[in-house]
N, C-alpha and C positions, 0 to 999 in steps of 0.2 A: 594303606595302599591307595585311597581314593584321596586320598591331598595331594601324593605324588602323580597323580592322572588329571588330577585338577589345573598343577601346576605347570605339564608338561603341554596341557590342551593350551594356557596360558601364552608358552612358549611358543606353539605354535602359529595362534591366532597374532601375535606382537608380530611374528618372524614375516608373516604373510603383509599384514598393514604396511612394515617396513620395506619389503618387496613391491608391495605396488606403487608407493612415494618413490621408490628411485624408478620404475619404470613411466611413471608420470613425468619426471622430468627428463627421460630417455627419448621419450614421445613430445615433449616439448622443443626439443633440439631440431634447428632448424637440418635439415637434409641438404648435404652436398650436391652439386652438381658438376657432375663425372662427363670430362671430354668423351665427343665418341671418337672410334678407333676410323684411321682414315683408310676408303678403300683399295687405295695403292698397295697393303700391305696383301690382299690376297694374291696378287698377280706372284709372290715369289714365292712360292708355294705353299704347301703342307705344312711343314714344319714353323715357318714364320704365322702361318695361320695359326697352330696350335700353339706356338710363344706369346701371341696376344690374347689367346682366351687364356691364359695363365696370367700372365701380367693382368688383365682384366679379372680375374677371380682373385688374385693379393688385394688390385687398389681395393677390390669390395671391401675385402676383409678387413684393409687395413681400416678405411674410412666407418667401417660397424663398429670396432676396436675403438679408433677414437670416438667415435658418438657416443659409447655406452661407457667410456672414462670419463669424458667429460660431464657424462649425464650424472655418472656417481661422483663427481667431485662438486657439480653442482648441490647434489643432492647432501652431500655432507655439508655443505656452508646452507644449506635452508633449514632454519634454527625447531621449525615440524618436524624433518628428518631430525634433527638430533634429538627433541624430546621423546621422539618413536624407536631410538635407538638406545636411550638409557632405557625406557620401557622395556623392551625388549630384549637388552641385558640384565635388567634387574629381575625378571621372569625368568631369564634362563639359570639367575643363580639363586630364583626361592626354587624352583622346580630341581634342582641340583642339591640343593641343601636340604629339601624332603625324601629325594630320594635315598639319598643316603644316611638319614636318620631313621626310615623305615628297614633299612636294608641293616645296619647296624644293629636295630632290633629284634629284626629278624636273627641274626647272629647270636645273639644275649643270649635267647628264647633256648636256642638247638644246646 
Protein backbone atom coordinates (compact mmCIF):
# COMPACT_ATOMS: atom_id res chain seq x y z
CA UNK A 1 0.00 0.00 0.00
CA UNK A 2 2.72 2.44 0.66
CA UNK A 3 4.41 2.12 -3.03
CA UNK A 4 1.09 2.84 -4.26
CA UNK A 5 0.72 6.28 -2.08
CA UNK A 6 4.22 6.87 -3.00
CA UNK A 7 3.59 6.62 -6.43
CA UNK A 8 0.41 8.53 -6.55
CA UNK A 9 2.07 11.56 -4.28
CA UNK A 10 4.64 11.20 -7.38
CA UNK A 11 1.71 11.84 -9.77
CA UNK A 12 0.66 14.49 -8.12
CA UNK A 13 3.76 16.58 -7.35
CA UNK A 14 4.70 15.82 -11.74
CA UNK A 15 0.97 16.95 -12.37
CA UNK A 16 1.37 20.24 -10.25
CA UNK A 17 5.20 21.17 -11.80
CA UNK A 18 3.53 20.56 -15.12
CA UNK A 19 0.61 22.94 -14.25
CA UNK A 20 2.66 25.67 -13.27
CA UNK A 21 5.04 25.57 -16.81
CA UNK A 22 2.03 26.04 -18.77
CA UNK A 23 0.71 28.74 -16.46
CA UNK A 24 4.11 30.31 -16.78
CA UNK A 25 3.97 30.68 -20.22
CA UNK A 26 -0.01 31.72 -19.71
CA UNK A 27 1.54 34.62 -17.95
CA UNK A 28 3.98 35.24 -20.35
CA UNK A 29 1.56 35.95 -23.07
CA UNK A 30 1.37 39.33 -24.02
CA UNK A 31 -2.27 40.96 -23.05
CA UNK A 32 -4.72 42.14 -25.73
CA UNK A 33 -5.80 45.47 -25.95
CA UNK A 34 -9.64 45.55 -26.11
CA UNK A 35 -11.49 48.62 -27.87
CA UNK A 36 -13.54 50.65 -25.52
CA UNK A 37 -17.30 50.64 -26.12
CA UNK A 38 -18.24 54.15 -27.60
CA UNK A 39 -20.61 56.33 -25.69
CA UNK A 40 -23.32 56.84 -28.32
CA UNK A 41 -24.41 53.35 -27.65
CA UNK A 42 -26.08 54.37 -24.08
CA UNK A 43 -28.27 57.13 -25.58
CA UNK A 44 -30.57 54.02 -27.17
CA UNK A 45 -31.40 52.54 -24.34
CA UNK A 46 -31.50 49.61 -21.96
CA UNK A 47 -31.48 46.97 -23.98
CA UNK A 48 -28.44 48.11 -26.46
CA UNK A 49 -26.69 48.95 -23.10
CA UNK A 50 -27.24 45.38 -21.81
CA UNK A 51 -26.16 43.98 -25.64
CA UNK A 52 -22.75 45.55 -25.17
CA UNK A 53 -22.07 44.31 -21.69
CA UNK A 54 -22.72 40.96 -23.22
CA UNK A 55 -20.84 41.43 -26.36
CA UNK A 56 -18.06 42.80 -23.84
CA UNK A 57 -18.29 39.75 -21.41
CA UNK A 58 -17.72 37.05 -25.02
CA UNK A 59 -14.89 39.35 -26.44
CA UNK A 60 -13.26 38.77 -22.58
CA UNK A 61 -13.98 35.27 -22.76
CA UNK A 62 -13.17 34.92 -26.13
CA UNK A 63 -9.56 36.84 -25.86
CA UNK A 64 -8.79 34.45 -22.09
CA UNK A 65 -9.78 31.43 -24.37
CA UNK A 66 -7.21 32.22 -26.87
CA UNK A 67 -4.52 33.39 -24.33
CA UNK A 68 -4.57 30.26 -22.37
CA UNK A 69 -4.49 28.10 -26.07
CA UNK A 70 -2.04 29.80 -27.12
CA UNK A 71 -0.14 29.60 -23.85
CA UNK A 72 -0.70 25.64 -23.82
CA UNK A 73 0.35 25.38 -27.48
CA UNK A 74 3.29 27.36 -26.51
CA UNK A 75 3.84 25.33 -23.64
CA UNK A 76 3.73 22.10 -25.67
CA UNK A 77 6.51 23.18 -28.15
CA UNK A 78 9.05 24.28 -24.94
CA UNK A 79 10.94 21.04 -24.99
CA UNK A 80 10.91 21.64 -20.40
CA UNK A 81 7.09 21.26 -20.92
CA UNK A 82 7.62 18.14 -22.60
CA UNK A 83 10.30 16.58 -20.49
CA UNK A 84 7.80 17.48 -17.44
CA UNK A 85 5.07 15.81 -19.43
CA UNK A 86 6.61 12.41 -20.05
CA UNK A 87 7.59 12.77 -16.16
CA UNK A 88 4.47 13.14 -15.36
CA UNK A 89 3.03 10.33 -17.53
CA UNK A 90 5.46 7.97 -16.78
CA UNK A 91 4.34 8.69 -12.68
CA UNK A 92 1.05 8.34 -13.51
CA UNK A 93 1.56 4.95 -15.15
CA UNK A 94 4.26 3.54 -12.28
CA UNK A 95 1.53 4.86 -9.65
CA UNK A 96 -1.19 2.99 -12.01
CA UNK A 97 0.81 -0.21 -12.27
CA UNK A 98 1.32 -0.32 -8.29
CA UNK A 99 -1.92 0.22 -7.81
CA UNK A 100 -3.09 -2.43 -9.31
CA UNK A 101 -0.56 -4.90 -8.40
CA UNK A 102 -1.50 -4.27 -4.77
CA UNK A 103 -5.02 -4.50 -5.43
CA UNK A 104 -4.57 -7.86 -7.45
CA UNK A 105 -2.98 -9.12 -4.34
CA UNK A 106 -5.01 -8.06 -2.34
CA UNK A 107 -7.52 -10.27 -4.46
CA UNK A 108 -5.12 -13.48 -4.41
CA UNK A 109 -5.10 -13.05 -0.51
CA UNK A 110 -9.39 -13.12 0.09
Amino acid sequence: MAESKAAWDRVGEDFKALGRQVKQHYDARPKPERAQASQGAEAQGQQAADRRKVDDALQKLTESLDQAFSALGDAVRDPHVGEQTRKAASSLSDALTATFAEASERFRKK
